[in-house]
ZAFIZA-17619 format. One record per residue (C-alpha): residue in three letters; x, y, z. Coordinates in Angstrom, 2 decimals. Example, Ala and Ser with C-alpha at 12.3 -4.5 7.8 and 13.67 -1.06 7.14 Angstrom:
BEGIN
ala, 12.30, -4.50, 7.80
ser, 13.67, -1.06, 7.14
% end
This chain:
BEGIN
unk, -4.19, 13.82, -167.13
unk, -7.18, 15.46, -164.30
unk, -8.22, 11.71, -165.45
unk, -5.62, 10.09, -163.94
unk, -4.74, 12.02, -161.10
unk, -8.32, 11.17, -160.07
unk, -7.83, 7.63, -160.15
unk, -4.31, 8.06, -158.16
unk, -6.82, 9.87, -155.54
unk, -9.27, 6.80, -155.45
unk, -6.81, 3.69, -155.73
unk, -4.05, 5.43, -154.06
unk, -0.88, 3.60, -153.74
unk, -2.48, 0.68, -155.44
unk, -1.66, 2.36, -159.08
unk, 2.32, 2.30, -159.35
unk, 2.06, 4.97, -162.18
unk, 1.90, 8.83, -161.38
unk, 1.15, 11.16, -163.60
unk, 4.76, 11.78, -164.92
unk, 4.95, 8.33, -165.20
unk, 1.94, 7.93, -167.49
unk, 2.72, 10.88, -169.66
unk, 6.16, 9.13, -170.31
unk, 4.32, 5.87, -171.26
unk, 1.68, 7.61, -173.98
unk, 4.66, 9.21, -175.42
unk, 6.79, 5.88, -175.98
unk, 3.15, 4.61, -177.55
unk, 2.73, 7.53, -179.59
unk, 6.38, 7.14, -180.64
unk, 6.61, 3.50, -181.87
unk, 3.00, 4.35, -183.78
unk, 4.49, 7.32, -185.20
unk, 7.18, 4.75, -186.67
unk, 4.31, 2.37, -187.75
unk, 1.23, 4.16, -188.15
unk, -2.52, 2.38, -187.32
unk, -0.29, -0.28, -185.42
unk, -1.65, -2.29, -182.42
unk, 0.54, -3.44, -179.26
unk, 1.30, -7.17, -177.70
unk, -0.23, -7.23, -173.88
unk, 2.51, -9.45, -173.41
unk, 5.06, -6.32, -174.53
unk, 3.54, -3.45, -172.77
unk, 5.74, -3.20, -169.74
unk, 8.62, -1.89, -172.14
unk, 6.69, 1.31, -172.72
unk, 6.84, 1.61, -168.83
unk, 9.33, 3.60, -167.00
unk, 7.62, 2.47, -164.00
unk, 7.69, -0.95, -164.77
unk, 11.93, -0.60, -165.32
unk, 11.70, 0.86, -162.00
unk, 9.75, -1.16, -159.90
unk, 9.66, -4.54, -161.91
unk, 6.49, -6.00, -163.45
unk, 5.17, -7.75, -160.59
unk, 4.75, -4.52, -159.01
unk, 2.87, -2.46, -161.52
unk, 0.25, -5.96, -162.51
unk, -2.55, -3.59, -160.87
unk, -2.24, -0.98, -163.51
unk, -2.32, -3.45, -166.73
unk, -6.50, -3.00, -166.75
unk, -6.66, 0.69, -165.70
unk, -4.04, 1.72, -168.89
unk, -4.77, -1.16, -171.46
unk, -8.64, -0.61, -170.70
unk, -8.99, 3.06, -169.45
unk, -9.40, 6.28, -170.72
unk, -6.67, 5.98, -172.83
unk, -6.22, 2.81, -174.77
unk, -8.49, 0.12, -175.43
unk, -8.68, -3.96, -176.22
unk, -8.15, -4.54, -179.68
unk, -9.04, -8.18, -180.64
unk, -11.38, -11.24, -179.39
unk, -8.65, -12.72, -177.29
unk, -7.56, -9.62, -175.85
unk, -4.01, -9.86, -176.86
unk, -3.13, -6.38, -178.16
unk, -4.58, -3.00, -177.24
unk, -4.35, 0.09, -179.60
unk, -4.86, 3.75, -178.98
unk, -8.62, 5.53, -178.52
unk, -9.06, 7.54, -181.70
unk, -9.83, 10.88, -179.44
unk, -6.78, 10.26, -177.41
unk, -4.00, 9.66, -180.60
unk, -3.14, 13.49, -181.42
unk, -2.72, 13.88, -177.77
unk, -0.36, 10.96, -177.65
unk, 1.21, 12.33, -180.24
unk, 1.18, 15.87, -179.14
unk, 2.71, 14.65, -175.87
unk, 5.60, 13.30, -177.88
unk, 6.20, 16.41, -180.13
unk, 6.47, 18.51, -176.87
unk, 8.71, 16.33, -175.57
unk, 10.76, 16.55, -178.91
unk, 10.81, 20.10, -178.67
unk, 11.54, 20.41, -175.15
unk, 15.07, 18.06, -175.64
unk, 16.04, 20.35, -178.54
unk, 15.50, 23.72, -176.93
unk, 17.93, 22.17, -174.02
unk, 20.59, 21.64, -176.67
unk, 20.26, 25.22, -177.54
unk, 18.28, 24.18, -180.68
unk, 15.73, 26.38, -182.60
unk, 12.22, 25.28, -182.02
unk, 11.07, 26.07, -185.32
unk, 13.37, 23.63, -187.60
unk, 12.78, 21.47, -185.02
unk, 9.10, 21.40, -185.16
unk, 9.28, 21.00, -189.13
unk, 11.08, 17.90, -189.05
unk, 8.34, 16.64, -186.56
unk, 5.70, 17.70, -188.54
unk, 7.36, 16.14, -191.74
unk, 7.50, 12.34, -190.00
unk, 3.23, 13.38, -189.59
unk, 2.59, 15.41, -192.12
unk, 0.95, 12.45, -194.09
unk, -1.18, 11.47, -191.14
unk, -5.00, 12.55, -191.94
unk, -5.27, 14.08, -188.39
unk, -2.11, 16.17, -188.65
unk, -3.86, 19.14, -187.69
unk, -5.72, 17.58, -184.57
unk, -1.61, 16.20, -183.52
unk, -0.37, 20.11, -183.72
unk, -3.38, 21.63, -181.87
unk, -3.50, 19.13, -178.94
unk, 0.55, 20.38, -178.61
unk, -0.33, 23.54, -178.83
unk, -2.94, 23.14, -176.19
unk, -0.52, 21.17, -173.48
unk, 1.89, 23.84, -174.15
unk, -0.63, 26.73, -173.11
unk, -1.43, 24.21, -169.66
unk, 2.28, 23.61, -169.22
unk, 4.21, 26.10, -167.19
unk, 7.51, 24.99, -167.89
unk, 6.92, 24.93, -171.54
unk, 9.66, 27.51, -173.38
unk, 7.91, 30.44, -174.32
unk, 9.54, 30.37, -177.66
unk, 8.48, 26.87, -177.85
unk, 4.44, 27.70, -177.70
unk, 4.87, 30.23, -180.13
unk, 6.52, 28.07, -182.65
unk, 3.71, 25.60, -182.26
unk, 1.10, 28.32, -182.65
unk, 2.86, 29.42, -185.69
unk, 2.99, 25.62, -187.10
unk, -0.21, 24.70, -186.60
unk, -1.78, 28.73, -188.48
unk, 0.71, 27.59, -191.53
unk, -1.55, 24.31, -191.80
unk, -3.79, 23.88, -195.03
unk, -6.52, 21.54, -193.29
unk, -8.09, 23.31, -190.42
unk, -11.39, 23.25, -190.14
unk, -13.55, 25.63, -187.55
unk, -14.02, 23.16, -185.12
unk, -10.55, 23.16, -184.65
unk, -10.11, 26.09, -184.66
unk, -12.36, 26.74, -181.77
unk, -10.25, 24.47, -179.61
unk, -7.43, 26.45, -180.30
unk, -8.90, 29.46, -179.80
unk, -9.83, 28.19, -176.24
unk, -6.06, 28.30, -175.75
unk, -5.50, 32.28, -176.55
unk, -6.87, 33.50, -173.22
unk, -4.20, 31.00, -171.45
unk, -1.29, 31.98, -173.30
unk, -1.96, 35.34, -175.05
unk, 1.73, 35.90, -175.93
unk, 2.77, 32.53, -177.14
unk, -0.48, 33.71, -180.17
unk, 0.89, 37.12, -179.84
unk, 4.88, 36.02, -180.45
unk, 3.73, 33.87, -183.44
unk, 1.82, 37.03, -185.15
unk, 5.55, 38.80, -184.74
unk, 8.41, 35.60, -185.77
unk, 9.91, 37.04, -189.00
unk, 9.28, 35.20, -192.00
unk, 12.26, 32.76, -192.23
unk, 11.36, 31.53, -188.52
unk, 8.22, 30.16, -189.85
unk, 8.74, 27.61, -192.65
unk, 5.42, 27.19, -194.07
unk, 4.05, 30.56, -194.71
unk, 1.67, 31.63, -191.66
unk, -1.98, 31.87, -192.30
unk, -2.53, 35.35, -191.26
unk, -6.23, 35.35, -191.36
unk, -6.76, 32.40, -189.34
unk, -4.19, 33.78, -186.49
unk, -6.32, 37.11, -187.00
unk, -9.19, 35.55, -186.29
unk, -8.74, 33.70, -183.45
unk, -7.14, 36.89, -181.73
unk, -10.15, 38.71, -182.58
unk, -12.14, 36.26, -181.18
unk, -10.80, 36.17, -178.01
unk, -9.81, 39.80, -177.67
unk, -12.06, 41.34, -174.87
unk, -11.30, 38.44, -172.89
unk, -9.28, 40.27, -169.80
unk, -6.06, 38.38, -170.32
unk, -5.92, 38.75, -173.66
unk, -7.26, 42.75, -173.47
unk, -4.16, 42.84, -171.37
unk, -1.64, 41.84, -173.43
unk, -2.90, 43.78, -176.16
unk, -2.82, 46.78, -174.68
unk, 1.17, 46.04, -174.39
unk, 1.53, 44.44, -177.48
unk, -0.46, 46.59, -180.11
unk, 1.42, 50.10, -179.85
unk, 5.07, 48.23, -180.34
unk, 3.06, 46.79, -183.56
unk, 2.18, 49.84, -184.18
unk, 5.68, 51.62, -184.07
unk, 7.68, 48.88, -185.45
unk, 10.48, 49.49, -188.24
unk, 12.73, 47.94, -189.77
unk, 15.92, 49.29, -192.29
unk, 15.13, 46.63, -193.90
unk, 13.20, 46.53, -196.78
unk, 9.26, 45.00, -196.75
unk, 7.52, 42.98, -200.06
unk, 8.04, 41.75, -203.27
unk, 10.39, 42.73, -206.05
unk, 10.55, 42.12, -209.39
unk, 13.94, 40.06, -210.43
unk, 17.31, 42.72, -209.98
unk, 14.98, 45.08, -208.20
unk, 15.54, 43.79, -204.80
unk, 19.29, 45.58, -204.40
unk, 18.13, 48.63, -205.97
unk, 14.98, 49.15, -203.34
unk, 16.99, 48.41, -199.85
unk, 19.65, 50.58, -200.93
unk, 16.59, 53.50, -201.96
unk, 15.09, 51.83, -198.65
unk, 17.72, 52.79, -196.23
unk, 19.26, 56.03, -197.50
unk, 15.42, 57.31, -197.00
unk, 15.33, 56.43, -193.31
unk, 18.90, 57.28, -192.89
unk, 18.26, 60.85, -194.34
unk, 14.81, 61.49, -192.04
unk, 16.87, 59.85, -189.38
unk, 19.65, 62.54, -189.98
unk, 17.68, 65.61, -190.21
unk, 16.10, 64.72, -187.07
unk, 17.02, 67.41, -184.09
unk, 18.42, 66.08, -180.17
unk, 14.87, 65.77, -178.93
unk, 13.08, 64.48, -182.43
unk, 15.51, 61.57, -181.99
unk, 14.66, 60.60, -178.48
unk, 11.29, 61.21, -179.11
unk, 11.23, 58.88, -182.46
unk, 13.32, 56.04, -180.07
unk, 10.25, 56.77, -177.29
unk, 7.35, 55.65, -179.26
unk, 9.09, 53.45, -181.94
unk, 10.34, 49.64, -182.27
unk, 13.28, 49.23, -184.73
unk, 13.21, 45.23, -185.61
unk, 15.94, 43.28, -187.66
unk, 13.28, 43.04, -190.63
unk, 9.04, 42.78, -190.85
unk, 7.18, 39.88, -190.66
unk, 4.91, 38.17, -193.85
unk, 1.94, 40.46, -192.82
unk, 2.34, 44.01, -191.37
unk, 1.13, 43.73, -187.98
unk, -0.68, 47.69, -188.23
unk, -3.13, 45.90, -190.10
unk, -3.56, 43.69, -187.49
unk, -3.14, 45.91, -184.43
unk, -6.24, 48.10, -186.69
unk, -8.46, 45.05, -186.65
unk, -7.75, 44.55, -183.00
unk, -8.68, 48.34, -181.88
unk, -11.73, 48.68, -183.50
unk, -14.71, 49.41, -181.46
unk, -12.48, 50.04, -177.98
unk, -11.30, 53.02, -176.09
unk, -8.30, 54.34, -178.43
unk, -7.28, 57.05, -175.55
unk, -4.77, 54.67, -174.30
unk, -3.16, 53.55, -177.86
unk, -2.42, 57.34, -178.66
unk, 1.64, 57.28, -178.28
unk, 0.93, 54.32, -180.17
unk, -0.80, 55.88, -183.08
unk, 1.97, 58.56, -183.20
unk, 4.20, 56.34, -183.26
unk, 2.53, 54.20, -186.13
unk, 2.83, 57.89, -187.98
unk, 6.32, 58.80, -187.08
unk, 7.02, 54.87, -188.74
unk, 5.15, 56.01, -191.76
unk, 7.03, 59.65, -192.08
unk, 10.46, 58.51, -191.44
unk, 10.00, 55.11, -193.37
unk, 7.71, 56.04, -196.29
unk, 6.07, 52.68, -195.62
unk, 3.51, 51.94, -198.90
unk, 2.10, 49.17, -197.69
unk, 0.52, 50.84, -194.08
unk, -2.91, 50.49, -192.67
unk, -3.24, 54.21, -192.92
unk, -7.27, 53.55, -194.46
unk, -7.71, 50.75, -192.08
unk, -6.80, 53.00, -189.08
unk, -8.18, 56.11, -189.88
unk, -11.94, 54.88, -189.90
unk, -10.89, 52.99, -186.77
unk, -10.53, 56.05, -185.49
unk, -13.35, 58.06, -187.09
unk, -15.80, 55.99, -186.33
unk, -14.76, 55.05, -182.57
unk, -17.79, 54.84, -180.77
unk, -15.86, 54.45, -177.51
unk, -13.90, 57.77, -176.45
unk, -13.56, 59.63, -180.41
unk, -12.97, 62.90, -178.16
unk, -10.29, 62.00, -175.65
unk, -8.34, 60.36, -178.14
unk, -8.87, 63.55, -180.04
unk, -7.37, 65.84, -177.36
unk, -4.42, 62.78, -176.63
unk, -3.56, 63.25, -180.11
unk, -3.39, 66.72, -180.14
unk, -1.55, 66.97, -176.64
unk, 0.93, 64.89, -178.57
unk, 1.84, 66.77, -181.51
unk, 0.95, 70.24, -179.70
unk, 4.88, 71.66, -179.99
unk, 5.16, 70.30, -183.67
unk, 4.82, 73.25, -186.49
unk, 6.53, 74.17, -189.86
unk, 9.61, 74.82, -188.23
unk, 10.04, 71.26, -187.17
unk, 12.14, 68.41, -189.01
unk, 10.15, 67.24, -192.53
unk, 9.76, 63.60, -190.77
unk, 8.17, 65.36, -187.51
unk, 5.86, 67.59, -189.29
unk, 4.59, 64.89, -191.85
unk, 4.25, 62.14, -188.81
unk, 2.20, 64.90, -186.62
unk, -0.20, 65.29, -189.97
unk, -0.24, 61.94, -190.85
unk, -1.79, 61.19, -187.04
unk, -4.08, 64.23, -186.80
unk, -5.46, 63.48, -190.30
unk, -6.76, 60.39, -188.67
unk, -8.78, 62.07, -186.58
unk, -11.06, 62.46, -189.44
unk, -12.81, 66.11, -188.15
unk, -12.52, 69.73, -189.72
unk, -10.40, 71.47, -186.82
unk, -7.77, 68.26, -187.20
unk, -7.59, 68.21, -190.83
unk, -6.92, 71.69, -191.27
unk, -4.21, 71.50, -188.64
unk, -2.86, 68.37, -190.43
unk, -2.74, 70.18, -193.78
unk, -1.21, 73.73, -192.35
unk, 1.67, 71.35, -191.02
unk, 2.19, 69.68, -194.31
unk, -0.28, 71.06, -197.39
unk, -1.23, 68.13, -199.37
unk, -0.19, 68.39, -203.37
unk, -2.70, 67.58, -205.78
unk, -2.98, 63.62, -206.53
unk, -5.05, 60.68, -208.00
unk, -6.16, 57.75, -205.79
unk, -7.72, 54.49, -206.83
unk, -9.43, 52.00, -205.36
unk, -9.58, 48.12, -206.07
unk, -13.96, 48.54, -205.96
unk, -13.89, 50.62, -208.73
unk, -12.81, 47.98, -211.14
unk, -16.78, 47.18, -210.38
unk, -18.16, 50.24, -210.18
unk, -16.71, 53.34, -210.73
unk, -19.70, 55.75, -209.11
unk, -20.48, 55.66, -205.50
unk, -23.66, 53.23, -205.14
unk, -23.92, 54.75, -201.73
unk, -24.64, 58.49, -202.84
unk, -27.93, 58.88, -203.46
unk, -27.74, 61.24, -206.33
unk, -24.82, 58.87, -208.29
unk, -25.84, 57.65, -211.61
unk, -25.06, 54.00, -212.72
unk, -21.59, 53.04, -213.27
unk, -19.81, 52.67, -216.46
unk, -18.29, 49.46, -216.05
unk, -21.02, 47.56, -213.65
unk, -21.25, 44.57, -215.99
unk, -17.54, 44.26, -214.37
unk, -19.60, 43.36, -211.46
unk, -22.33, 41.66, -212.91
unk, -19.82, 38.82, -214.90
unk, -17.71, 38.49, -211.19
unk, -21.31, 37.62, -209.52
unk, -21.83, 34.98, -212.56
unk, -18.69, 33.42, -212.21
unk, -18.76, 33.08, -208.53
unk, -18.97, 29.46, -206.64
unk, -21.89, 30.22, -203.95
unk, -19.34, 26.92, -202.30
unk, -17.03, 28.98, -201.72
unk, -18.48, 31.99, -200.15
unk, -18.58, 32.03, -196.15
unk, -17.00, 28.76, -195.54
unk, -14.51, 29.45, -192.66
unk, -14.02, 31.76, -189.65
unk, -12.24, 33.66, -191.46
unk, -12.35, 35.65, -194.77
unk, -11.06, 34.44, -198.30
unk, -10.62, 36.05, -201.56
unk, -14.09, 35.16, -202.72
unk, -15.55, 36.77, -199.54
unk, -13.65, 39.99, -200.00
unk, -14.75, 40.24, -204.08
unk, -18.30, 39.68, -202.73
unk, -17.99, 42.44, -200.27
unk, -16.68, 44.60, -203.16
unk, -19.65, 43.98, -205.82
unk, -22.74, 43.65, -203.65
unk, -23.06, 47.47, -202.77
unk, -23.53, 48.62, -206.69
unk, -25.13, 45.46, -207.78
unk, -27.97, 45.68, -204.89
unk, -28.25, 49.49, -205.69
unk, -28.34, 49.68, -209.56
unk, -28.71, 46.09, -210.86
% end
């Protein structure tokens, strides 16, 4: 559209379309070539795709036939230049034009964006350059200002569900994160039914990662990631096995209704403080997220969030946490280890053994991220730890430490030698962001490069 606008500032009032004007026309292409894909369009017919040409008649908008037919836009298609057809680059913006507009008209109605946006995607979803059509939308979203909100993030959310992405389109997208942090941020949060196809959550990971110590988005993370932190929800997270479902709310909720319970005056306005209770999680749990996100940057001012990420875990019993993820975040912050330290401890400072059971374990659970002696035996006198057996998915592969110097050879390394054989080097590193095969390979190279 800068396009046009500078050719309304050199022709002036000899172009009869504005920019409104021109927007409307590409959608009423993009609409009857959505109908009949790879179609071309009669000169002779062209006016009817004009609003401005129902406005001001055709004799008035003659000047404009060479500068639309022949522009930037859409091009001659045929010796006798009797039809024009779209510019391949400009298509999924045609399209993406339309599929705003679509949105836009539904949202008025009072409509949800998201079912809205499937049935789009379902009259395209055929169309080779689906993926292109959903991130030019998502981009004129970001540069609209009157686009809904709730609209942007539904597009965000379409296009990170889509199987065909490649990295250069990615990188456009990504382009668009610093624009509209929130609409990325909102689609990392819509619950799971909101979404249709099931989110990629590594490619929506990456692209906030990517963009994350840009100022605008640094900004809106430093809002966003302690709610992620401290969110909750009564209901119940994952998978079941069939009839266990019932059986694991109900367990689910009296848990959090008992720590709720026991909870004195000041606990419970101090758990409502620094906790987010939501109608039920999302497909991915956003601390993992929120732990990728904080690496490597000042922690000091995501304390209350941290607390609050172990007041979730005490009261909720949550199994499926970041708790690893977070605690070498923390450990090994290279930024400000010490003032988050003393935040930390400021925080839980008036918790001891007299304190509710949720209190005490959440004030543990945080200090024992901390990682050093004085923190650990702090987190222990609040709640001693009982004996217990932990295992870790690497030791399928190895089960010695290939990084102590003085470990012997594991038992079970050919584990890791027949998972090296049967890899596809194809599939390794092929994408911005990591697959299963990447993770495995991360898993077997430290004992295969130390004792094979």
């Amino acid at each position: 559209m800068e396009y046009w606008r500078a050719r309304l500032s050199e022709r002036g009032n000899l172009l009869a379309h504005d920019v409104r004007d021109l927007e409307k026309l590409l959608r009423l292409h993009a609409k009857a070539w959505r109908e009949q894909p790879k179609r071309k369009f009669d000169r002779d017919e062209w006016a009817a795709h004009s609003g401005a040409a129902l406005r001001h008649g055709l004799a008035n908008v003659q000047n404009d036939l060479t500068e639309i037919e022949e522009g930037r836009f859409l091009q001659s298609a045929g010796a006798d230049g009797g039809a024009y057809e779209f510019r391949r680059e400009v298509l999924p913006y045609a399209l993406g034009l339309l599929i705003n507009a679509e949105i836009k008209e539904e949202l008025e109605r009072g409509g949800d964006p998201n079912e809205q946006l499937e049935r789009i995607i379902d009259t395209v979803r055929g169309f080779d350059i689906l993926a292109e059509i959903v991130a030019a939308a998502v981009g004129l979203a970001a540069l609209d200002d009157g686009f809904p909100t709730n609209g942007r993030a539904a597009l965000v959310a379409a296009w990170s569900s889509l199987q065909n992405t490649d990295d250069t389109a990615a990188e456009e997208v990504s382009s668009y994160v610093p624009v509209r942090p929130e609409a990325f941020l909102d689609a990392a949060e819509a619950p799971v039914d909101a979404r249709g196809a099931p989110l990629r959550y590594d490619l929506l990971s990456a692209l906030l990662l990517y963009r994350r110590d840009h100022p605008a988005v640094r900004a809106a993370l430093e809002t966003r990631l302690p709610r992620w932190l401290g969110r909750w929800s009564r209901r119940a997270a994952g998978y079941n096995r069939p009839g266990e479902a019932q059986d694991r709310q109900a367990s689910h909720e009296a848990r959090i209704e008992s720590n709720l319970a026991a909870l004195s005056e000041l606990e419970g306005t101090k758990f409502g403080e620094f906790t987010v209770e939501v109608p039920e999680y999302g497909a991915q749990g956003l601390d993992w997220l929120a732990a990728s996100l904080l690496a490597g940057r000042e922690l000091k001012p995501f304390a209350k969030g941290l607390f609050g990420w172990a007041l979730v875990q005490a009261v909720t019993g949550g199994s499926d946490s970041a708790r690893e993820n977070l605690a070498w975040v923390v450990r090994l912050n290279p930024m400000d280890w010490a003032e988050t330290r003393d935040a930390i401890w400021q925080l839980t400072a008036a918790i001891d053994p007299t304190s509710s059971n949720a209190i005490g374990t959440a004030a543990a659970v945080a200090l024992g991220l901390l990682g050093d002696k004085e923190s650990s035996a702090r987190s222990a006198h609040l709640r001693p730890q009982s004996p217990g057996h932990t295992w870790r998915l690497v030791e399928n592969f190895c089960d010695t430490n290939p990084h102590d110097p003085n470990a012997s050879q594991g038992t079970n390394l050919e584990n890791a030698r027949r998972a090296a054989a049967a890899m596809m080097p194809e599939s390794i590193w092929v994408s911005m962001y990591r697959t299963a095969e990447d993770h495995q390979l991360e898993l077997i190279t430290p004992a295969l490069t130390r004792f094979d």
